[in-house]
C-alpha positions as CSV (number, residue, x, y, z in Angstrom):
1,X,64.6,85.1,136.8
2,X,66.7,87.7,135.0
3,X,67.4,88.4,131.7
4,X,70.0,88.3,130.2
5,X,71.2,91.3,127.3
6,X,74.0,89.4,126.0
7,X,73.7,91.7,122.8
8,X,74.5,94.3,124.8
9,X,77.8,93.2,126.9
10,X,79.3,92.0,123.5
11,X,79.4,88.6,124.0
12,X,76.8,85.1,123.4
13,X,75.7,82.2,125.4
14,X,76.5,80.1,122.6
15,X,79.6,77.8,122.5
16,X,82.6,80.4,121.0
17,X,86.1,79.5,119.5
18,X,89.0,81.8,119.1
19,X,89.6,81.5,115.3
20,X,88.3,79.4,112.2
21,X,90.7,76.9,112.5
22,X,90.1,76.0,116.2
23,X,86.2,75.6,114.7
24,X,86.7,73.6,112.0
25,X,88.2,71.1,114.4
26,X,85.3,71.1,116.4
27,X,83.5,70.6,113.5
28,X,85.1,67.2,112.1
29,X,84.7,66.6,115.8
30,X,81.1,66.5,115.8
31,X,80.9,65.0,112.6
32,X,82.8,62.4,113.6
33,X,80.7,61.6,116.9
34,X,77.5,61.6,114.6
35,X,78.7,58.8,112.3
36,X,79.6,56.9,115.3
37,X,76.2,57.6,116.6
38,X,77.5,58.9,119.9
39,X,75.9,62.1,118.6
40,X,72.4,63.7,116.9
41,X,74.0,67.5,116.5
42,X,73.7,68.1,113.0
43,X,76.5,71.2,113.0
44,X,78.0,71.9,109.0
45,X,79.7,74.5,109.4
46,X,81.4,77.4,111.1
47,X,80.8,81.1,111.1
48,X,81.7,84.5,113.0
49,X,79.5,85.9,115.4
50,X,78.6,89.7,114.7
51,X,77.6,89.8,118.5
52,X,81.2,88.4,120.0
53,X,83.9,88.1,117.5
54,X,84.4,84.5,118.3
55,X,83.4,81.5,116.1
56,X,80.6,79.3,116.4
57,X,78.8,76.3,114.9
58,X,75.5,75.8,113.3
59,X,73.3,73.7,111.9
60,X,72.3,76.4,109.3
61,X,73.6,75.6,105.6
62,X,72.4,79.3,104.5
63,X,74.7,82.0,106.1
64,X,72.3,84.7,105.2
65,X,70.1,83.5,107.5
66,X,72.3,83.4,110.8
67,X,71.8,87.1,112.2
C-alpha cells in the first residue's frame, strides 16, 4: 500500500467545496439529516483548507485548532 503526500500535490482527501456559500449549504444539509436522525455527523461549521484552497466541513468549534 502506498502513501499518499496529499500535502504535497496541493490538494486533500477530505470532501472540498468551491466557495463558502456552496459549504454552508452542505452544512444546513447535514444539520438537517441529523435532526431527522438520518445522520450522526456532528459538522458546525465551514472553513478553508490551507492545503487546497477549497472549503471543507468539521466538527471542530475552535478554528485554531484545524491545521
Amino acid at each position: 500500500m502506498t502513501r499518499r503526500r496529499t500535502h504535497l500535490l496541493g490538494h486533500c482527501t477530505k470532501k472540498g467545496y468551491r466557495d463558502h456559500k456552496e459549504a454552508i449549504k452542505a452544512l444546513h444539509s447535514c444539520v438537517a439529516q441529523r435532526s431527522l436522525g438520518a445522520s450522526r455527523r456532528h459538522e458546525v461549521r465551514a472553513y478553508q483548507c490551507p492545503r487546497c484552497g477549497r472549503w471543507h466541513l468539521t466538527s471542530w468549534t475552535d478554528r485554531l485548532s484545524i491545521g
